[in-house]
KEVEXRO-32829 format. One record per residue: x, y, z of N, C-alpha, C in turn; residue in one letter. Coordinates in steps of 0.1 Angstrom, whole numbers, padded with zeros to 4 digits, always signed. Example, Ala and Ser with C-alpha at 12.3 -4.5 7.8 and 13.67 -1.06 7.14 Angstrom:
2
+0132-0057+0078+0123-0045+0078+0132-0033+0078a+0128-0022+0071+0137-0011+0071+0129+0000+0079s
***
This chain:
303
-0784+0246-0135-0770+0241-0134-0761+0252-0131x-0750+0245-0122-0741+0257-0120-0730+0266-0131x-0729+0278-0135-0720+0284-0142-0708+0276-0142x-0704+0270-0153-0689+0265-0153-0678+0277-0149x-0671+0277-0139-0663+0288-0137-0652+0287-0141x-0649+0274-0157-0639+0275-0158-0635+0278-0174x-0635+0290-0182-0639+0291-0195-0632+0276-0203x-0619+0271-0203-0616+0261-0210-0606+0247-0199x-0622+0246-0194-0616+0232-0186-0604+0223-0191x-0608+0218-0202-0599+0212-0208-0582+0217-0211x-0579+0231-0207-0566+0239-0204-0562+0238-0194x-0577+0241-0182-0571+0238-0171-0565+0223-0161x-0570+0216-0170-0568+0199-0167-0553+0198-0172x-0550+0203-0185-0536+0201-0192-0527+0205-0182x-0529+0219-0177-0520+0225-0174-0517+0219-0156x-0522+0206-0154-0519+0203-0139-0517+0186-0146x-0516+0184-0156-0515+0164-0161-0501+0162-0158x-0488+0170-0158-0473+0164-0156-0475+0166-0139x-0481+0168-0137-0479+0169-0118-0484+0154-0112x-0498+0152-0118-0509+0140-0124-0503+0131-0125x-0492+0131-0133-0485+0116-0137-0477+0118-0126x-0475+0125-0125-0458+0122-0116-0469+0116-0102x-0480+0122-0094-0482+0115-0089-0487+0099-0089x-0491+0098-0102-0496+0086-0100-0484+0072-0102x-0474+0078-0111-0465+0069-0110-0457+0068-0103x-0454+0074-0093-0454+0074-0081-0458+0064-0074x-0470+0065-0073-0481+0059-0065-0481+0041-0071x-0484+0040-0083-0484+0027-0092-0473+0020-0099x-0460+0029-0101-0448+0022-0105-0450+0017-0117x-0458+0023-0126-0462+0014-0139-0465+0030-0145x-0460+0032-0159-0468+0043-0166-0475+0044-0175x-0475+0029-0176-0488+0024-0187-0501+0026-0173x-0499+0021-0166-0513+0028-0154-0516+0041-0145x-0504+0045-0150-0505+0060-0145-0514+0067-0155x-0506+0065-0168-0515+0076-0177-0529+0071-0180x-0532+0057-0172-0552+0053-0171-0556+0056-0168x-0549+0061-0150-0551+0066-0140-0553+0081-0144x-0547+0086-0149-0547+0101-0155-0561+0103-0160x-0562+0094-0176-0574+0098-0180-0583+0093-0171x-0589+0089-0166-0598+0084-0156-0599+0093-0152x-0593+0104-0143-0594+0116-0135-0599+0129-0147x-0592+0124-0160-0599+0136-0170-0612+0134-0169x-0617+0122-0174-0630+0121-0176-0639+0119-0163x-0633+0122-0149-0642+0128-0145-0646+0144-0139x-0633+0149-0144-0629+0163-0142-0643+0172-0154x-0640+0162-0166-0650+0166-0173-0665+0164-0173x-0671+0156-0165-0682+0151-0162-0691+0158-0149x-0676+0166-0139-0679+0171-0128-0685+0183-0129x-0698+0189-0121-0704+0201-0117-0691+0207-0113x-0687+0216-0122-0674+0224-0118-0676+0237-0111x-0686+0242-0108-0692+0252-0099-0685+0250-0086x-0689+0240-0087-0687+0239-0072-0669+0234-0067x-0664+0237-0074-0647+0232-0075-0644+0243-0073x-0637+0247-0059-0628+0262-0058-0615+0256-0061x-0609+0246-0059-0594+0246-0064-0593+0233-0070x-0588+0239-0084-0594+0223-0090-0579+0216-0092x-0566+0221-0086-0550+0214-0082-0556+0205-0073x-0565+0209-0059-0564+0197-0051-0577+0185-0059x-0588+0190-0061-0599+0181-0062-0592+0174-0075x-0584+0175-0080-0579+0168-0093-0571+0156-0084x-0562+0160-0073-0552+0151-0067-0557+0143-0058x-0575+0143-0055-0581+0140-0042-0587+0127-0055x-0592+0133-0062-0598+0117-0072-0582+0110-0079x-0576+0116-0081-0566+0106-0086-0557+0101-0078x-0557+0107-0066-0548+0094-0057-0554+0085-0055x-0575+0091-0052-0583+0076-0047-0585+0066-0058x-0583+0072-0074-0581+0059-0085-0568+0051-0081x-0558+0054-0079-0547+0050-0076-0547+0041-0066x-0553+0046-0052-0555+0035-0042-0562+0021-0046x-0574+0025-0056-0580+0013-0061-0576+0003-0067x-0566+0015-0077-0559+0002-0082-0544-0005-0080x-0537-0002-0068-0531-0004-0059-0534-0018-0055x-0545-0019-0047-0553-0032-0045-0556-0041-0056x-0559-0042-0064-0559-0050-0074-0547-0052-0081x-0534-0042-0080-0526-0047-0084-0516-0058-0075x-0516-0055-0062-0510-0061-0056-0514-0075-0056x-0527-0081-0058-0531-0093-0062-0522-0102-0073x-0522-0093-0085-0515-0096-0097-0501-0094-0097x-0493-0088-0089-0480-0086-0082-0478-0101-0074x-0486-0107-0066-0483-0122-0060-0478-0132-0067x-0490-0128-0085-0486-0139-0091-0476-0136-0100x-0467-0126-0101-0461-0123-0112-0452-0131-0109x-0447-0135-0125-0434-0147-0126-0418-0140-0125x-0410-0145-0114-0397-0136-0114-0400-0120-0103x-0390-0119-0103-0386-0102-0093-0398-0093-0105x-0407-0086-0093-0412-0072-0104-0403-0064-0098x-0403-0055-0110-0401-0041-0113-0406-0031-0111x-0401-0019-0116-0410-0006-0116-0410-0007-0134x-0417-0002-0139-0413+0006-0152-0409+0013-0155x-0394+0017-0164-0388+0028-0165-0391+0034-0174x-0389+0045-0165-0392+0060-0174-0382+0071-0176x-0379+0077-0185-0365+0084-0187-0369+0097-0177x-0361+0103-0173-0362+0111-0163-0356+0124-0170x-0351+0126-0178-0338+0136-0186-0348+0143-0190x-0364+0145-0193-0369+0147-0201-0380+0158-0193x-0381+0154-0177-0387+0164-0170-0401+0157-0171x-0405+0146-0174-0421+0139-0174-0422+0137-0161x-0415+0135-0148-0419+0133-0139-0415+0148-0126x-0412+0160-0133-0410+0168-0124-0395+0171-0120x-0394+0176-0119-0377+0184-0113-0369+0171-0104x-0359+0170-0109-0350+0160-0102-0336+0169-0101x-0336+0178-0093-0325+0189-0090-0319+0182-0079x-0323+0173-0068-0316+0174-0054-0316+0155-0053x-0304+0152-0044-0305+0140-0046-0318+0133-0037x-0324+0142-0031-0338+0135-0025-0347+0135-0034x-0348+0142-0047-0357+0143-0055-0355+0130-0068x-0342+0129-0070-0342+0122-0079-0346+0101-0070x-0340+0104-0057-0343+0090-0050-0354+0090-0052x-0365+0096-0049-0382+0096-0049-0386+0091-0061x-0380+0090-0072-0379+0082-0080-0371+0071-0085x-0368+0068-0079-0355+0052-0085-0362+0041-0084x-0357+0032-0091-0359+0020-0087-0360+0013-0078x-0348+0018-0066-0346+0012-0058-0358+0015-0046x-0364+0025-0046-0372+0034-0039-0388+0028-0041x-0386+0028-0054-0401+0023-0059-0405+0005-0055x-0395+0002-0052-0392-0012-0049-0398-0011-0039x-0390-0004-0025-0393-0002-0015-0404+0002-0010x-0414+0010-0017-0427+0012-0014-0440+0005-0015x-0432-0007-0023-0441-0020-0021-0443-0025-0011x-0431-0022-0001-0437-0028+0013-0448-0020+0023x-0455-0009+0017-0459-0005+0024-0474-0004+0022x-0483-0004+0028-0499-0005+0025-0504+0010+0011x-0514+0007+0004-0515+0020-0004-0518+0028+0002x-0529+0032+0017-0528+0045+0023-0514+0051+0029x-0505+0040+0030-0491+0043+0035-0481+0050+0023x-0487+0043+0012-0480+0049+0001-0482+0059-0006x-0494+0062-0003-0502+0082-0009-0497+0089-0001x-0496+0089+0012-0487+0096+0022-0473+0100+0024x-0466+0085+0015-0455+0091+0012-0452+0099+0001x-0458+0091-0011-0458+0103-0023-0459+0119-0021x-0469+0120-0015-0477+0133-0014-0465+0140-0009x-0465+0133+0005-0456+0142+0013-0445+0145+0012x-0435+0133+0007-0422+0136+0004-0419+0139-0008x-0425+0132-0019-0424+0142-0032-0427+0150-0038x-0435+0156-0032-0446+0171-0038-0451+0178-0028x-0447+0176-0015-0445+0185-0004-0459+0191+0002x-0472+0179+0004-0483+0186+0009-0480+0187+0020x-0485+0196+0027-0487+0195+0043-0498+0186+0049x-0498+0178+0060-0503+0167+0065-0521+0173+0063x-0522+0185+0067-0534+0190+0065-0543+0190+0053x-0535+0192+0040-0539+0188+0025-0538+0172+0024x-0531+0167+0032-0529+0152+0026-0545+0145+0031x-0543+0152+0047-0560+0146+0054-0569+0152+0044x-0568+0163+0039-0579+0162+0033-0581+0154+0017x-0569+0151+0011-0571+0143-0005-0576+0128+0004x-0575+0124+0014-0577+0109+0018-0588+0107+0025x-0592+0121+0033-0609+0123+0040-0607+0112+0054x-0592+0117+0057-0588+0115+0072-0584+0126+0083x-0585+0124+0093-0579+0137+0104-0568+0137+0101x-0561+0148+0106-0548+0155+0099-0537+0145+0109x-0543+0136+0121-0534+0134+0129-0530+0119+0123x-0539+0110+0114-0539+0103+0107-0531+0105+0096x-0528+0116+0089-0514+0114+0086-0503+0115+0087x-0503+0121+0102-0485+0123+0104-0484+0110+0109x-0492+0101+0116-0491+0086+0126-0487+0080+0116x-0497+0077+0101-0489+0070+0090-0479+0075+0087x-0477+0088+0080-0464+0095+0073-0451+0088+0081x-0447+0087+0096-0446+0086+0105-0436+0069+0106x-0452+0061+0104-0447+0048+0106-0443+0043+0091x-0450+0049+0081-0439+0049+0066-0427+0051+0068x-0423+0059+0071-0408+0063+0069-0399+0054+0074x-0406+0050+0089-0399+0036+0099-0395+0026+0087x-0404+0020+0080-0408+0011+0074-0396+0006+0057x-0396+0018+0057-0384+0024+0048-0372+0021+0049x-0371+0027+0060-0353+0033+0067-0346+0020+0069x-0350+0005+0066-0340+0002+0062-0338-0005+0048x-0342+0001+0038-0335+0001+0025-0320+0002+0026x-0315+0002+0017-0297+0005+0015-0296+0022+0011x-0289+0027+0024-0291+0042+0019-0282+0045+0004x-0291+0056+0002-0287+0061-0013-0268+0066-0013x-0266+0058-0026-0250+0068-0021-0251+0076-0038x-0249+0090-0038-0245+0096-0045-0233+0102-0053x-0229+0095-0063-0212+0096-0066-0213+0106-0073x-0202+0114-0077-0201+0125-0090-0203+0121-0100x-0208+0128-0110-0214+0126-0125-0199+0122-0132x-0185+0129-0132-0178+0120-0134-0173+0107-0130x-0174+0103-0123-0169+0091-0114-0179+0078-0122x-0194+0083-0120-0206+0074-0128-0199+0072-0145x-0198+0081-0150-0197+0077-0162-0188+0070-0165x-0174+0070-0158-0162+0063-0157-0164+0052-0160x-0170+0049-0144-0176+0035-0138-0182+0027-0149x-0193+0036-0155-0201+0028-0162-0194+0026-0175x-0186+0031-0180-0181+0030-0192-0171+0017-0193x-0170+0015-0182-0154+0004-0178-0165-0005-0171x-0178-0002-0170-0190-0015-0166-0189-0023-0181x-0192-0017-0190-0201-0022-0204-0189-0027-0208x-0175-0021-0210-0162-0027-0217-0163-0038-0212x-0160-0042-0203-0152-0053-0189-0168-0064-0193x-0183-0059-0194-0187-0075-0198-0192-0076-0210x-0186-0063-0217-0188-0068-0234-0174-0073-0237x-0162-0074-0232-0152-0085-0235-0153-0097-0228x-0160-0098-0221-0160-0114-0211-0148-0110-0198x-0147-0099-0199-0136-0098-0188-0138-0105-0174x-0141-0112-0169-0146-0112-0155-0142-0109-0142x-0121-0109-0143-0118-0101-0131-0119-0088-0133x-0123-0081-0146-0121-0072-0144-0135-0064-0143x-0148-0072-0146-0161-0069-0141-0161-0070-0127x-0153-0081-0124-0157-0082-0104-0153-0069-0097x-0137-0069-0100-0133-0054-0096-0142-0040-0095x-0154-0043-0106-0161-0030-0104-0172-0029-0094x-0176-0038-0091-0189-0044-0085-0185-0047-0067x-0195-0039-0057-0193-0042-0047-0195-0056-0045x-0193-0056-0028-0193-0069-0023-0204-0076-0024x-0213-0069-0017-0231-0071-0014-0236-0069-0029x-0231-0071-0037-0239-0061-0048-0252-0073-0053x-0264-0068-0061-0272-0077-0065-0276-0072-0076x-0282-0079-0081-0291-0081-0097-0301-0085-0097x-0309-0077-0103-0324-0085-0104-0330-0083-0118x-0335-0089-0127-0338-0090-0137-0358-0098-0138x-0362-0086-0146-0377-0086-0147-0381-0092-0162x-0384-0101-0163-0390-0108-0176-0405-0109-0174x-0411-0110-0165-0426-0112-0165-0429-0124-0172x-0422-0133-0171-0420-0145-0178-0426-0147-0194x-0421-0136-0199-0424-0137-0212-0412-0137-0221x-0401-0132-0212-0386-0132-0221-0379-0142-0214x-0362-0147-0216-0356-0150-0206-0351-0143-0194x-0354-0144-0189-0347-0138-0170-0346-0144-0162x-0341-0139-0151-0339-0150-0139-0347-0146-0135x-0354-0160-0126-0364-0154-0118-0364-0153-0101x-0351-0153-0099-0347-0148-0087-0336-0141-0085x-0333-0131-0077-0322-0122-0080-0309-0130-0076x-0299-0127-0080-0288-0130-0078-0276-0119-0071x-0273-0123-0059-0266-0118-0047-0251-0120-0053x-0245-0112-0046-0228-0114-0043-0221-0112-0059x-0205-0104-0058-0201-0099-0064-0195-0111-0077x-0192-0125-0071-0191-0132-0081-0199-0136-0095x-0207-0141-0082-0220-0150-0089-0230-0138-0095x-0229-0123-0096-0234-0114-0103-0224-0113-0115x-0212-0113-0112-0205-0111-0125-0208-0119-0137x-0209-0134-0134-0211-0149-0141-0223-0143-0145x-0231-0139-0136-0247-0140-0146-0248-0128-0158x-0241-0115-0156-0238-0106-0163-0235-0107-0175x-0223-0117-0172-0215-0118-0184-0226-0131-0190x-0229-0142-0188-0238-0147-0196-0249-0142-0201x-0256-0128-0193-0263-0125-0199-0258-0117-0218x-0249-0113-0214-0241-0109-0226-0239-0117-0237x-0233-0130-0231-0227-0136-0243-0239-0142-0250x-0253-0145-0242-0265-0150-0249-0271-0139-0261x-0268-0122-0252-0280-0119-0261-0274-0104-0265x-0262-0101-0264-0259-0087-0268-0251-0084-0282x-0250-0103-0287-0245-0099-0300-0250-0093-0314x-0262-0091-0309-0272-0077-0321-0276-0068-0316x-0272-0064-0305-0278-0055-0295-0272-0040-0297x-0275-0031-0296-0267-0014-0299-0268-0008-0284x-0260-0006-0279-0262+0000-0263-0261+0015-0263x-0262+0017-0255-0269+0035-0250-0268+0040-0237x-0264+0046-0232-0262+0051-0217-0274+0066-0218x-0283+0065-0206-0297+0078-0206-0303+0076-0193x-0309+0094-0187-0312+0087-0176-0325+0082-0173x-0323+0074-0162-0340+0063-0162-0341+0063-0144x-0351+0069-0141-0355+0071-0132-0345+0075-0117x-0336+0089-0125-0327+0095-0118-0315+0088-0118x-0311+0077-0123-0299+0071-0121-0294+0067-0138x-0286+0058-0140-0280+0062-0153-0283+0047-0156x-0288+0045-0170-0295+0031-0174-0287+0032-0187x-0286+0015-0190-0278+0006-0198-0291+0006-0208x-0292+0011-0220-0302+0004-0229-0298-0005-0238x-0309-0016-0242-0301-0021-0253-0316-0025-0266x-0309-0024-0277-0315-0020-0288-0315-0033-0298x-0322-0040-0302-0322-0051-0309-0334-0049-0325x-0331-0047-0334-0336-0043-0346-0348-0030-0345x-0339-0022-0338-0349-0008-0338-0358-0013-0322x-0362-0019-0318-0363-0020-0308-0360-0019-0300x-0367-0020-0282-0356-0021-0271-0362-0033-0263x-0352-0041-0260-0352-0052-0254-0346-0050-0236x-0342-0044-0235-0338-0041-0220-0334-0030-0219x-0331-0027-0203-0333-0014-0194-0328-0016-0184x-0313-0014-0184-0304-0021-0172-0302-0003-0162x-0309-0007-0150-0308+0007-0139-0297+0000-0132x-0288+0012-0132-0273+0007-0123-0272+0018-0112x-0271+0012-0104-0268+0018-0089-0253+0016-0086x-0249+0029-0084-0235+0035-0080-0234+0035-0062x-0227+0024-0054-0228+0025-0040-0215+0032-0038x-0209+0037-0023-0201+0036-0020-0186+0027-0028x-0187+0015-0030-0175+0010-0029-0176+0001-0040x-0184+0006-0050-0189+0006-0068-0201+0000-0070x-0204-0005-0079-0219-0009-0083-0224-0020-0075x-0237-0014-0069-0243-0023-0057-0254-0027-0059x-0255-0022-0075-0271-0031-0079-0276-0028-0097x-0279-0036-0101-0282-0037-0113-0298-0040-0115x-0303-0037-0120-0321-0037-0119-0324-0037-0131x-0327-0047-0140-0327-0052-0155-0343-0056-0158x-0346-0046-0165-0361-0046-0172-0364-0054-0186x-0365-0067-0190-0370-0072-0201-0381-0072-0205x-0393-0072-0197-0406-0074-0200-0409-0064-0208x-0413-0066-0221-0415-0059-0231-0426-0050-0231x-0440-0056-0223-0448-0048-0218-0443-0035-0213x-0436-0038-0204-0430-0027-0192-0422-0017-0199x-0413-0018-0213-0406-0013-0223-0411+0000-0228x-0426-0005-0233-0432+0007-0245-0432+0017-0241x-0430+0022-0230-0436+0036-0226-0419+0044-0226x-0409+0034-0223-0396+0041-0227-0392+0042-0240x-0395+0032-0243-0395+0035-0262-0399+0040-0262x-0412+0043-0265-0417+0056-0271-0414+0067-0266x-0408+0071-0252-0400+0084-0245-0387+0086-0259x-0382+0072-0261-0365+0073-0268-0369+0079-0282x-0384+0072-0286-0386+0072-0300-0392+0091-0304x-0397+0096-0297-0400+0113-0301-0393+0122-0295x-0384+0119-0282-0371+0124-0285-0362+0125-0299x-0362+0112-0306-0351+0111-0320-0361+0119-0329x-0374+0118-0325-0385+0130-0337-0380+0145-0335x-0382+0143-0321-0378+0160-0321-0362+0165-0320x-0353+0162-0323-0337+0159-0319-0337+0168-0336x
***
C-alpha cells in the first residue's frame, strides 16, 4: 500500500470543507444537500489511496462536483413535481459559510435571484458556471474536474452565460437607501397601509412564495405592483400577528425573518431594483428553514 502522504487527512479535508459547501450549494441550491454532498466526498476522501493524490484542493472538487451532477438529475425530477414556485434555500451570508461576498458580482453568485436562474441551465452547464464565475477556475482546471477538453468548456461556459443574460440585471442600491426602504417596507404592511406599500414597490415587481405545499402559499407567483401589495398585506394580516420580525443577510441581499414561538416560519429575500422593490422571494417550507435556523440559533450561542 501506498505511504499516506498526508499525516492528518482529516485536517486536510477540514481545512478545504467551506470552499466544498460553497461549491456545492452553489451547484444544488439546497444546504441540506450540500452538506450530503460534502460528507459523501469525506468519506470518499477517506477511503481514497491517498498516495497517489498530488493536489487534494482539486481531486476533492473533481468528486464533489461529480456527486453534485448526480444529484442535480435526480433532483430536477423532484423539482417537476414540487407543489408551488421552488426556491433556493436560504442561507445567511453575514456569517462567511459561503465565502467572501466583498463585490457585487460576488454576492449576485449567490442570490436568490441567480440561483433561480441556473435552473435553467443543464447540470454540466451549471458546474461551469459555478466553477468559473464563482471560484475562478481556469477553463483548463474546469476540463479537468469534468474529464472534458478544455475547449468544451469555454463552448459551455460560453453558451451559459447566453442563457442567463436575460435575467433582470442586478441593481445595487446603497446600504443606506436599503435599510430605509426596507424599514418603511415592514411599517407600510404591518399597518395595512396599501398606498403606502404600493409607493414602495416597482412597477414589474413580483413575489413568489415557497410552501412546498406543506404550509400556506401561493402557488403561483404574483406579478404587478398592485396585486403584490394585496397579497402582502394579506399575507400579514393572516399570519404576522405572533410573529417577531428581524432584518439579516440571506444570500447577499437583506431578508425579512419572521419568528413564531422561537421558531422560524419564513424568509422573506427582498430585492432592491432601480425604481424600489422588484421582488420579494418568500421561503415557508419549513424543510427549507432548518439550516437557517440553526445558522440564527449558534449565532445567539455564540453572541
Amino acid at each position: 500500500m501506498t505511504a499516506d502522504p498526508f499525516p492528518d487527512p482529516t485536517a486536510e479535508f477540514e481545512a478545504q470543507r467551506g470552499r466544498l459547501f460553497g461549491i456545492a450549494y452553489r451547484m444544488l441550491g439546497s444546504a441540506a444537500e450540500a452538506e450530503d454532498a460534502v460528507q459523501d466526498t469525506y468519506l470518499r476522501w477517506h477511503a481514497a489511496e491517498r498516495g497517489h493524490i498530488d493536489a487534494p484542493g482539486a481531486w476533492l472538487a473533481k468528486v464533489l462536483t461529480n456527486l453534485c451532477l448526480n444529484r442535480l438529475t435526480s433532483a430536477r425530477a423532484r423539482r417537476e413535481e414540487y407543489v408551488g414556485p421552488w426556491l433556493p434555500e436560504p442561507v445567511r451570508t453575514d456569517t462567511g459559510v459561503l465565502g467572501p461576498l466583498e463585490t457585487a458580482e460576488q454576492r449576485d453568485a449567490v442570490s436568490m435571484a441567480m440561483l433561480v436562474m441556473l435552473e435553467r441551465l443543464s447540470p454540466p452547464e451549471r458546474a461551469v458556471v459555478v466553477l468559473r464565475d464563482a471560484f475562478g477556475y481556469s477553463h483548463r482546471e474546469i476540463a479537468e474536474v469534468l474529464d472534458w477538453p478544455e475547449a468544451n468548456s469555454r463552448q459551455t461556459h460560453r453558451r451559459a452565460r447566453l442563457r442567463l443574460a436575460s435575467g433582470r440585471p442586478r441593481f445595487e442600491a446603497p446600504e443606506a437607501v436599503r435599510s430605509d426602504l426596507l424599514a418603511r417596507f415592514l411599517a407600510a404592511a404591518a399597518e395595512g397601509a396599501l398606498d403606502e406599500l404600493e409607493a414602495l414597490l416597482a412597477d414589474d415587481v413580483v413575489a413568489w412564495s415557497d410552501g412546498g405545499g406543506k404550509v400556506t402559499a401561493s402557488t403561483r407567483p404574483v406579478f404587478g405592483r398592485d396585486k403584490v401589495a394585496r397579497f402582502l398585506l394579506g399575507l400579514m394580516a393572516r399570519f404576522a400577528s405572533g410573529m417577531e420580525f428581524a432584518f439579516t443577510e440571506v444570500n447577499g441581499d437583506t431578508a425579512l425573518l419572521g419568528w413564531e414561538g422561537g421558531a422560524l416560519t419564513t424568509a422573506a429575500v427582498v430585492e432592491v431594483g432601480a425604481e424600489g422593490i422588484a421582488g420579494v422571494r418568500m421561503v415557508r417550507n419549513p424543510e427549507k428553514l432548518k439550516f437557517l435556523e440553526e445558522q440564527c440559533r449558534e449565532l445567539s450561542r455564540n453572541a
